[in-house]
C-alpha positions in Angstrom: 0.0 0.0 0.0 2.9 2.5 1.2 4.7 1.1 -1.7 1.3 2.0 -4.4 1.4 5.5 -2.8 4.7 6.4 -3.8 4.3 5.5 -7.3 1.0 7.6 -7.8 3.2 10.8 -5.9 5.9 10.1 -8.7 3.3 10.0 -11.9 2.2 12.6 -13.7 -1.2 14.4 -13.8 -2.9 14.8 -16.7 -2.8 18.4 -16.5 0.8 18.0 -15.9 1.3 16.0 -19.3 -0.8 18.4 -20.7 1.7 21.6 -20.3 4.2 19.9 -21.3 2.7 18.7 -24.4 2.0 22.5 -25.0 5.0 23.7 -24.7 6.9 20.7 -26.4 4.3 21.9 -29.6 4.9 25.6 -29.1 8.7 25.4 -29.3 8.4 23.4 -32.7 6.0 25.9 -33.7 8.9 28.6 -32.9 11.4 26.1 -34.4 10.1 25.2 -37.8 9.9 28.4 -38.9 13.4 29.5 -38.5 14.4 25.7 -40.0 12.7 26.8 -43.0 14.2 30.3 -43.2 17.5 28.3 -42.9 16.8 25.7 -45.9 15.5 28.7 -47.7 18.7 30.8 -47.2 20.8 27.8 -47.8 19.5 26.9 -51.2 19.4 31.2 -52.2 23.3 30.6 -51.1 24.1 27.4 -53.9 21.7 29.6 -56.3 24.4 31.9 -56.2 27.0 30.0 -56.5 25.8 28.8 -59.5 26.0 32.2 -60.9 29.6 32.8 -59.6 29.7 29.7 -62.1 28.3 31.1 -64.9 30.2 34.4 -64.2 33.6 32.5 -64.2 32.5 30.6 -67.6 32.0 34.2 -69.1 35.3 35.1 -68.2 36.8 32.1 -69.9 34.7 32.2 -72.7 35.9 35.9 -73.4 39.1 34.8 -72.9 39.5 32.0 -75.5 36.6 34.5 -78.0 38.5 37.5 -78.7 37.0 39.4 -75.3 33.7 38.6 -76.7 30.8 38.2 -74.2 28.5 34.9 -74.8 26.9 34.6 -78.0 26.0 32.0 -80.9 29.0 31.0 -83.3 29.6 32.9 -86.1 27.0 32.4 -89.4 28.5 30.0 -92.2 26.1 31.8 -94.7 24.1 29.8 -96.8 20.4 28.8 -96.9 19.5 32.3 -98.6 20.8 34.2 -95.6 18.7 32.3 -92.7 22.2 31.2 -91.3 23.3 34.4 -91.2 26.2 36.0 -92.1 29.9 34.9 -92.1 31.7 37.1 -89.3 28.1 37.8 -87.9 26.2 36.0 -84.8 24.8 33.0 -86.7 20.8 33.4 -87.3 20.5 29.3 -86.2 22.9 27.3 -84.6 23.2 23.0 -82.9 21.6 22.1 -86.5 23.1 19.1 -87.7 23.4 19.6 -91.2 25.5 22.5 -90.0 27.5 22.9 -87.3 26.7 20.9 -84.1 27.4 23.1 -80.6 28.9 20.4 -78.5 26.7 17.4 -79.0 23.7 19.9 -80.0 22.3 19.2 -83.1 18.5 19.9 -83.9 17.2 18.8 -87.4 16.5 21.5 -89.7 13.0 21.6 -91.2 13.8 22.3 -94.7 12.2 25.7 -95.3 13.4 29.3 -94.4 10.4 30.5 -93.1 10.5 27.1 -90.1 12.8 27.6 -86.9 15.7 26.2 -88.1 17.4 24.8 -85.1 17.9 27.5 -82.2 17.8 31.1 -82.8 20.3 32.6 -81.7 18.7 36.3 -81.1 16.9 37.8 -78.7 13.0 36.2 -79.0 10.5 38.8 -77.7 6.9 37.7 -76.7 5.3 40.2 -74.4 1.8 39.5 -74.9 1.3 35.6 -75.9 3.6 35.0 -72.0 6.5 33.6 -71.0 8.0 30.7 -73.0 10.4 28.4 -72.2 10.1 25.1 -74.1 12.9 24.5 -76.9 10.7 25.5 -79.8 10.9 28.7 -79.0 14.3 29.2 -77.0 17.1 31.6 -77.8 20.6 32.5 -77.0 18.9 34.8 -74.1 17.1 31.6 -72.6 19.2 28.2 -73.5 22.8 29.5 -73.9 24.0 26.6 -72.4 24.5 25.4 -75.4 27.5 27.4 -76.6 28.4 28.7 -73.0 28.2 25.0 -71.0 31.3 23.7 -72.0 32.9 26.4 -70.6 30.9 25.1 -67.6 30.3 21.1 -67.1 31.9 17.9 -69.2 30.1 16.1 -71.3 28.3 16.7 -74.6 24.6 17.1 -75.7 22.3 16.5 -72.8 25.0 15.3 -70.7 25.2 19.4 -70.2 22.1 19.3 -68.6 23.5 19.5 -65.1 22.0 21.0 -62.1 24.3 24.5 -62.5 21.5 25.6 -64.8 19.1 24.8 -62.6 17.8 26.6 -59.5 17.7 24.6 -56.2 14.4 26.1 -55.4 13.5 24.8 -59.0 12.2 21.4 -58.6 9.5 21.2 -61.0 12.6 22.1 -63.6 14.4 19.5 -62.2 11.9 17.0 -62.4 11.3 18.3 -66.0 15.2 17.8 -66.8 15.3 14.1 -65.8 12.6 13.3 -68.1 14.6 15.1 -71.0 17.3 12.5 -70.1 15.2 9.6 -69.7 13.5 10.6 -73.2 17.1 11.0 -75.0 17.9 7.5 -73.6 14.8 5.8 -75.0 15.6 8.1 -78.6 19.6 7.0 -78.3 20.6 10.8 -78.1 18.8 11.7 -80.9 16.9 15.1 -80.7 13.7 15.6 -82.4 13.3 17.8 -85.2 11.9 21.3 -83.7 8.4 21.6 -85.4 7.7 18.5 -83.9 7.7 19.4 -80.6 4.5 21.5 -80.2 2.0 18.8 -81.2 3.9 16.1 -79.0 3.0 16.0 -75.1 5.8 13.8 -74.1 8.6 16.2 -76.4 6.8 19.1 -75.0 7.0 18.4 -70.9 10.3 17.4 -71.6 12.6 19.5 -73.7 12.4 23.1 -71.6 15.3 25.6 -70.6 16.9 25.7 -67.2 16.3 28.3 -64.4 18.4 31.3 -65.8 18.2 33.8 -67.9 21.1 35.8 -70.4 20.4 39.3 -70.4 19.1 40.6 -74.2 21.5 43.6 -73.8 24.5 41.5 -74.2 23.2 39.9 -77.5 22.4 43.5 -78.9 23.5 46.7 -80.3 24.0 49.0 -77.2 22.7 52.4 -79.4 19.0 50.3 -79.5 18.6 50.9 -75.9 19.6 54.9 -76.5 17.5 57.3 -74.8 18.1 60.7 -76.8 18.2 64.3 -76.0 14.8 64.7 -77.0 13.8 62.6 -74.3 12.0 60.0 -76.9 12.3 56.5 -75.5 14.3 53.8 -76.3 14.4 52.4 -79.9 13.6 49.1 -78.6 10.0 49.5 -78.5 9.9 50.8 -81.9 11.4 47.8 -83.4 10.4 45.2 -81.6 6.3 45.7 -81.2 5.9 45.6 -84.9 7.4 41.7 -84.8 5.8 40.8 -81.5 4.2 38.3 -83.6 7.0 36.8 -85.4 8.6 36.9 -82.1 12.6 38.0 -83.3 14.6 40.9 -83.3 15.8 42.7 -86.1 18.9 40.8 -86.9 20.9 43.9 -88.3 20.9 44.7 -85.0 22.2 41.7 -83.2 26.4 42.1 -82.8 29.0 40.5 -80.8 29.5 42.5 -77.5 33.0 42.3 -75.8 33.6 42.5 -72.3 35.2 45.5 -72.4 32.4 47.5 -74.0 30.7 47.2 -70.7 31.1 50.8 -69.0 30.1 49.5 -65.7 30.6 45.8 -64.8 29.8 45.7 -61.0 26.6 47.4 -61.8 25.7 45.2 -65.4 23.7 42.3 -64.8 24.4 39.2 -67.3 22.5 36.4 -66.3 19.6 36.0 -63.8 17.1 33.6 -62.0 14.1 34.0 -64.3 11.3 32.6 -61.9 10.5 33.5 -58.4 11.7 30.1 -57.4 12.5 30.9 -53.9 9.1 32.6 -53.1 6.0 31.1 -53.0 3.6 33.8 -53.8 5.2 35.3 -57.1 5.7 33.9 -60.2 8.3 35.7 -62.1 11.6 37.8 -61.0 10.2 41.2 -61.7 7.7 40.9 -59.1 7.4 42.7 -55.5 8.2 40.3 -53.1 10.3 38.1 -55.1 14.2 37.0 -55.1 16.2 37.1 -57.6 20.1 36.0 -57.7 22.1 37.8 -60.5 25.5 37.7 -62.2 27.6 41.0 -62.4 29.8 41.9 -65.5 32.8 42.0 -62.8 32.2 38.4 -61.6 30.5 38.5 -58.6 26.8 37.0 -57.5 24.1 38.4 -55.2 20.7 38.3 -54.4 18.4 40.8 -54.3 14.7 42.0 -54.8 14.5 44.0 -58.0 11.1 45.0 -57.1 11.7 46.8 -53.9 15.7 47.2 -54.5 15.7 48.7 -58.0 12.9 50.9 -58.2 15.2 54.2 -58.6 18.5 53.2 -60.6 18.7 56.7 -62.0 17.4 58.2 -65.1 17.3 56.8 -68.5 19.0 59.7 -69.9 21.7 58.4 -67.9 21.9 54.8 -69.3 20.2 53.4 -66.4 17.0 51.0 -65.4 14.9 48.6 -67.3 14.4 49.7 -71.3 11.1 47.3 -71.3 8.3 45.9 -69.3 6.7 42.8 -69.4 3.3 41.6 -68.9 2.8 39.0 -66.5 -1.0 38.0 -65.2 -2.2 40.9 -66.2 -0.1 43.6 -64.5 3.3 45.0 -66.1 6.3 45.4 -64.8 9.6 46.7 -65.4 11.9 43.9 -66.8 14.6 44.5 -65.2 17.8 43.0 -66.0 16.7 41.7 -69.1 17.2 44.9 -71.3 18.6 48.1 -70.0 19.0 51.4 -71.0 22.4 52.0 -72.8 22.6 48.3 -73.6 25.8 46.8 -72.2 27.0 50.0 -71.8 24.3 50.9 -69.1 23.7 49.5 -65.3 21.4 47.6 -64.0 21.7 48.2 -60.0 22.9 51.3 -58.2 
């Protein structure tokens, strides 16, 4: 009896069990938060280092290119000009009856007026959305195939590797191991690009990676001018004409050196495209959202081009967005894809 008393002084009562249950729950409510901050900040940190990464492959591709910044080989000529012209940016490129990039090679459709492999210029869509399947991917969205080997090993979509892809990306991740698993079952074969559009599988698989190269390296600096008169920048006066052929003019696409850029810790090169880390905005240019960005001098950040870059300086002054996008129905100032001054302008303050 003595012996039943001391063991019912010991127990716990249930209220007893029931503040400790409380506070065992409050402190992981307190706790997870902060864990997921910490994963959060942790994958913002490798989506930065990725850029450092595509920062040092600019460098070396500069290096071994005659200073040039990133771009599509140079046009064989041929094909009644859709190849462009020899010295100049080529028009196509990774088509095999051509020249392959590194294991790239799309099959060419056999008229001038189809895509023939990837264009290599600056595709602007504004008002049909955002596009990132193969069909219609440029230089300024799947570089990767003339800037990877500068990056990875490997040829083809053995360049596919997760430095193109955003940790926070995982849908694009996802989407990439189905490209792989496709190419398997096709024995590395690509499909021809008009095919892709009426094929679901094709279509889910073959899309670009999490990053985007700015259009103002892949262009003629005086486009994104901003005169004396105060008149905007040429660039909406040549490309909404062609908004639905979706290309810009090619006289004015050129081969930018690294040298031509007048302000390299302030130039943004390439950029995360989606709002990957942030779960209630879609795009980069949006408030709230994160964006990591390569610098013209090499270096990474992170940043909030919404709430950071709302007063760069004036255009007059080679400074700020030079377009806006449309995006769910509100517009925004692109930033970093196009800026004022071109390469020749800045991006951040």
């Amino acid at each position: 009896m003595r012996h039943a008393q001391r063991l019912a002084r010991r127990a716990f009562t249930l209220i007893e069990l029931l503040v400790v249950i409380s506070i065992i729950a409050l402190l992981i409510s307190l706790l997870l938060p902060a864990l997921g901050q910490a994963r959060r900040n942790a994958r913002v940190s490798a989506c930065i280092a990725n850029l450092k990464q595509h920062a040092q492959a600019a460098a070396n591709f500069a290096s071994q290119n005659n200073d040039r910044l990133p771009h599509g080989p140079e046009g064989p000529g041929g094909f009644n000009g859709v190849l462009g012209a020899k010295g100049r940016p080529a028009r196509a490129m990774a088509i095999y009856e051509v020249f392959p990039t590194n294991g790239w090679g799309f099959p060419y459709a056999g008229s001038s007026s189809a895509n023939p492999g990837l264009d290599t210029f600056a595709r602007i869509n504004p008002v049909g959305g955002f596009s990132a399947d193969i069909r219609g991917s440029s230089m300024q969205d799947f570089y990767l195939v003339t800037l990877g080997p500068y990056m990875v090993d490997g040829q083809g979509t053995a360049m596919l590797q997760d430095v193109f892809l955003c940790p926070s990306h995982i849908s694009r991740q996802e989407t990439w191991q189905r490209w792989r698993e496709l190419m398997k079952k096709r024995n590395g074969a690509l499909p021809a690009i008009d095919s892709v559009a009426g094929n679901r599988e094709l279509s889910r698989a073959l899309a670009v990676g999490s990053y985007r190269y700015s259009v103002a390296a892949l262009t003629d600096p005086l486009v994104y001018s901003y005169g004396a008169d105060s008149r905007p920048t040429r660039a909406n006066e040549l490309w909404r004409p062609r908004v639905t052929e979706g290309f810009f003019p090619y006289e004015y696409i050129i081969y930018n050196r690294a040298a031509d850029m007048v302000y390299p810790d302030k130039k943004a090169l390439f950029y995360l495209w989606e709002a990957s880390h942030d779960r209630n905005s879609d795009f980069w240019l949006e408030p709230g959202a994160t964006a990591t960005v390569t610098l013209g001098d090499g270096s990474a950040k992170a940043m909030k081009p919404y709430a950071d870059l709302g007063k760069v300086g004036p255009r007059q002054e080679h400074a700020g967005p030079a377009y806006i996008f449309q995006a769910g129905g509100d517009f925004w100032d692109a930033h970093f894809f196009a800026t004022f001054g071109g390469i020749r302008g800045r991006d951040i303050q």
